[in-house]
One Martini backbone bead per residue (centre of mass of N, CA, C, O) as a GRO file, in nm:
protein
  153
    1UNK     BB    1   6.468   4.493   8.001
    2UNK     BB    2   6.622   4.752   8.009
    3UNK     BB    3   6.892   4.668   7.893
    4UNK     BB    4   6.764   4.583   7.625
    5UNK     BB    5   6.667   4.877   7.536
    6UNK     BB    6   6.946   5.017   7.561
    7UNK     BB    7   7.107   4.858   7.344
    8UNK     BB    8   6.923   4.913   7.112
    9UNK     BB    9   6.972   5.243   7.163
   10UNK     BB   10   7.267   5.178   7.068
   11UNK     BB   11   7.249   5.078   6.831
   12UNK     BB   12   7.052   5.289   6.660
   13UNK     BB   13   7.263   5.481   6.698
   14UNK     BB   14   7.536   5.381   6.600
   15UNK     BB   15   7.419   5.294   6.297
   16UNK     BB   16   7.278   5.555   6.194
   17UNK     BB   17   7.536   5.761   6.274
   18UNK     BB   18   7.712   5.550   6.029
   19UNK     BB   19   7.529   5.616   5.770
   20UNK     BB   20   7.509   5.880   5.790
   21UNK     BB   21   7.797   5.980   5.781
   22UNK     BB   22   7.898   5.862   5.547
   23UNK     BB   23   7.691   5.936   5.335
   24UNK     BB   24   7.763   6.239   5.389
   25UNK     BB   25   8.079   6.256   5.299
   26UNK     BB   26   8.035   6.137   5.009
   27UNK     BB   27   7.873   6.364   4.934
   28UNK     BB   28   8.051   6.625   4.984
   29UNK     BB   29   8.353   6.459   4.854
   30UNK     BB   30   8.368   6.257   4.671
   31UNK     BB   31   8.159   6.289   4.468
   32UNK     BB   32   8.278   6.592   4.365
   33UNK     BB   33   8.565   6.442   4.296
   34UNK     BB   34   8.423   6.198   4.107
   35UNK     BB   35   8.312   6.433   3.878
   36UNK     BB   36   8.586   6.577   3.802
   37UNK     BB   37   8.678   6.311   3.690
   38UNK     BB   38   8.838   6.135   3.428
   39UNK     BB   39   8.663   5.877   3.364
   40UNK     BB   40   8.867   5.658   3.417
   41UNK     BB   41   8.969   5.761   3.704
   42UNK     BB   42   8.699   5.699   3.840
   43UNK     BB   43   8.689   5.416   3.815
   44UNK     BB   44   8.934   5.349   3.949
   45UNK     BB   45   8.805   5.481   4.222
   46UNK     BB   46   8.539   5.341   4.248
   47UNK     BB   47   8.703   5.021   4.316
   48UNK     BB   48   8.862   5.131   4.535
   49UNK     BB   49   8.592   5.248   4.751
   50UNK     BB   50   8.377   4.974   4.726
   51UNK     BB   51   8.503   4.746   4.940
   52UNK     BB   52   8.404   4.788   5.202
   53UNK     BB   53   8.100   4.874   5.235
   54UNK     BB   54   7.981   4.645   5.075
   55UNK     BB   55   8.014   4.462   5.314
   56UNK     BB   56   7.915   4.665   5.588
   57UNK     BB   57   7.636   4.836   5.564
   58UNK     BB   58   7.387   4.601   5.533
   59UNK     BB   59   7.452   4.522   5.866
   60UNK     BB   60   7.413   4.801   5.993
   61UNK     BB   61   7.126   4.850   5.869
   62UNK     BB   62   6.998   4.578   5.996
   63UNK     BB   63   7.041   4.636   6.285
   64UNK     BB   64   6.872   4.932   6.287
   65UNK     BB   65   6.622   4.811   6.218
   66UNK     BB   66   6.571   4.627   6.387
   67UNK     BB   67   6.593   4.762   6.653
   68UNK     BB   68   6.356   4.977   6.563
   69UNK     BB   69   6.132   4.787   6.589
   70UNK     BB   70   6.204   4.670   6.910
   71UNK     BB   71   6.165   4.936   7.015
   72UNK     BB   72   5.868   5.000   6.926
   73UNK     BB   73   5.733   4.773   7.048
   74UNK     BB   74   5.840   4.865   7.352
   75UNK     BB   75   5.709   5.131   7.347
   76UNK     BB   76   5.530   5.357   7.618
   77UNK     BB   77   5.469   5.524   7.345
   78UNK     BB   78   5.363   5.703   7.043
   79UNK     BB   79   5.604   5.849   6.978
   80UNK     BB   80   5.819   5.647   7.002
   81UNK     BB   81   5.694   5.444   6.788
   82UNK     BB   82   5.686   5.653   6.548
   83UNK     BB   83   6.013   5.724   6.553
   84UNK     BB   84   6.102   5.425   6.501
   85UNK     BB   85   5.960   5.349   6.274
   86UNK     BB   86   6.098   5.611   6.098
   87UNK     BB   87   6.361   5.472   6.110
   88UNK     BB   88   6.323   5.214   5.964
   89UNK     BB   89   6.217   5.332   5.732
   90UNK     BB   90   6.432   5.472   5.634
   91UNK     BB   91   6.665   5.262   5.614
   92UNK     BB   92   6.508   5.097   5.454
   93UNK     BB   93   6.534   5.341   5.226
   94UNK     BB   94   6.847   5.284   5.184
   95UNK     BB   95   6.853   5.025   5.096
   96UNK     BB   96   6.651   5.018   4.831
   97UNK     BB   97   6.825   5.239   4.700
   98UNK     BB   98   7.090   5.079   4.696
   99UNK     BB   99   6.996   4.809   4.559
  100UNK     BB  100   6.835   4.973   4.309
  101UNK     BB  101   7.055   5.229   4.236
  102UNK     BB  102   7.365   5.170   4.305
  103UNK     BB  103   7.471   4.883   4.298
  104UNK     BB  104   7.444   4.857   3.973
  105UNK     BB  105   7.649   5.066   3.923
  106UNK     BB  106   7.869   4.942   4.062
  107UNK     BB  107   7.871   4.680   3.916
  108UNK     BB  108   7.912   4.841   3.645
  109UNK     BB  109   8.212   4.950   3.691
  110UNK     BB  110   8.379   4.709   3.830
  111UNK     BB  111   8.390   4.556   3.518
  112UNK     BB  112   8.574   4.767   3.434
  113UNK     BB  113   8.788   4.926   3.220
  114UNK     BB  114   8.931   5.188   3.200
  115UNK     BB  115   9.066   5.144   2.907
  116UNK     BB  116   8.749   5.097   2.848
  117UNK     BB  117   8.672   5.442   2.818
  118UNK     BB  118   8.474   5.617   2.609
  119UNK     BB  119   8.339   5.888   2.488
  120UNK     BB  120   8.036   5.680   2.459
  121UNK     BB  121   8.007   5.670   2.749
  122UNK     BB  122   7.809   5.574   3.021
  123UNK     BB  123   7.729   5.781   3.234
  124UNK     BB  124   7.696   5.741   3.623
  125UNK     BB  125   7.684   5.956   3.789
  126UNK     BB  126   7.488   6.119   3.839
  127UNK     BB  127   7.275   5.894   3.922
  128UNK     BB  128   7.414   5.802   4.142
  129UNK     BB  129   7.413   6.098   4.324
  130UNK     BB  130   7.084   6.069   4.328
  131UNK     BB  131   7.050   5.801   4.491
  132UNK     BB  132   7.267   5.887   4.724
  133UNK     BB  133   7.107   6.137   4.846
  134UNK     BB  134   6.847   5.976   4.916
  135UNK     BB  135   6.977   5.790   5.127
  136UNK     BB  136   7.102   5.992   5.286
  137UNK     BB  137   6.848   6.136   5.385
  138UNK     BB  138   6.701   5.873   5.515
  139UNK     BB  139   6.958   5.879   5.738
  140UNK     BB  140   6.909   6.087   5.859
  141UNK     BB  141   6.619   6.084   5.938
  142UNK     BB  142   6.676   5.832   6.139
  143UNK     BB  143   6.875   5.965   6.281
  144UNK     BB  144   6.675   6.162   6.421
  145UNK     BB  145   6.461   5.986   6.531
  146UNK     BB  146   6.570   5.824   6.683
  147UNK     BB  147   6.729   6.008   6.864
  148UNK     BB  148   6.468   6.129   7.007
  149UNK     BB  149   6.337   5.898   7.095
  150UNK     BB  150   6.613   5.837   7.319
  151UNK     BB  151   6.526   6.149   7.433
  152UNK     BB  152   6.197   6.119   7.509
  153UNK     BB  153   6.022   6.104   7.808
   0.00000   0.00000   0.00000
């Protein structure tokens, strides 16, 4: 049982790590980068930035949310059992920013073609960048929670 204990903290140390990491690398230099870049060549970094995470994060996503469940189930303590739930509550709070805001915003960027982006373009940086930075906290929060967790007596 204690293997299992184990593998879980390892699992939910190591998701909560890589999505708290990407997301705020993304939001200190990327997301600055794509904010001052000329609209078309945005789009155009945009679709090519967002090919690989988006394949890959909401698997990694699912797997802290999971682990730090079943990690609260087996909690020996209330601190443990509090700690675990609010790391998944907060990844959870990462995939549903993602899925309900960041998504739809990617999804309509992915669609253009830079070469008819026009002065009346509804820019969308701006609010990715907000529903980014929520996710973002979100991420770190987990992963602070998760952290602690795994490592008080």
């Amino acid at each position: 049982m204690e293997l299992l204990t184990d593998l879980l903290s390892v699992v939910v140390m190591v998701g909560t790590g890589i999505v708290a990491g990407v997301l705020f690398a993304v939001a200190v230099s990327v997301v600055p980068a794509l904010i001052a870049m000329p609209a078309d060549r945005y789009v155009w970094a945009h679709q090519l930035l967002g090919r690989r995470y988006d394949r890959i994060m909401p698997f990694i996503t699912a797997a802290s949310v999971l682990s730090a469940v079943l990690l609260a189930t087996r909690a020996g303590g209330f601190a443990h059992t509090v700690l675990y739930l609010a790391a998944a509550v907060c990844m959870t709070g990462v995939a549903v920013v993602s899925q309900a805001g960041n998504v739809p915003i990617n999804n309509r960027v992915k669609a253009m073609r830079p070469e008819d982006v026009g002065p009346g373009w509804d820019d969308p940086r701006r609010r990715w960048r907000g529903w980014h930075l929520l996710r973002t906290g979100f991420a770190l929060a987990a992963c602070l929670s998760a952290a602690v967790a795994v490592v008080l007596p």
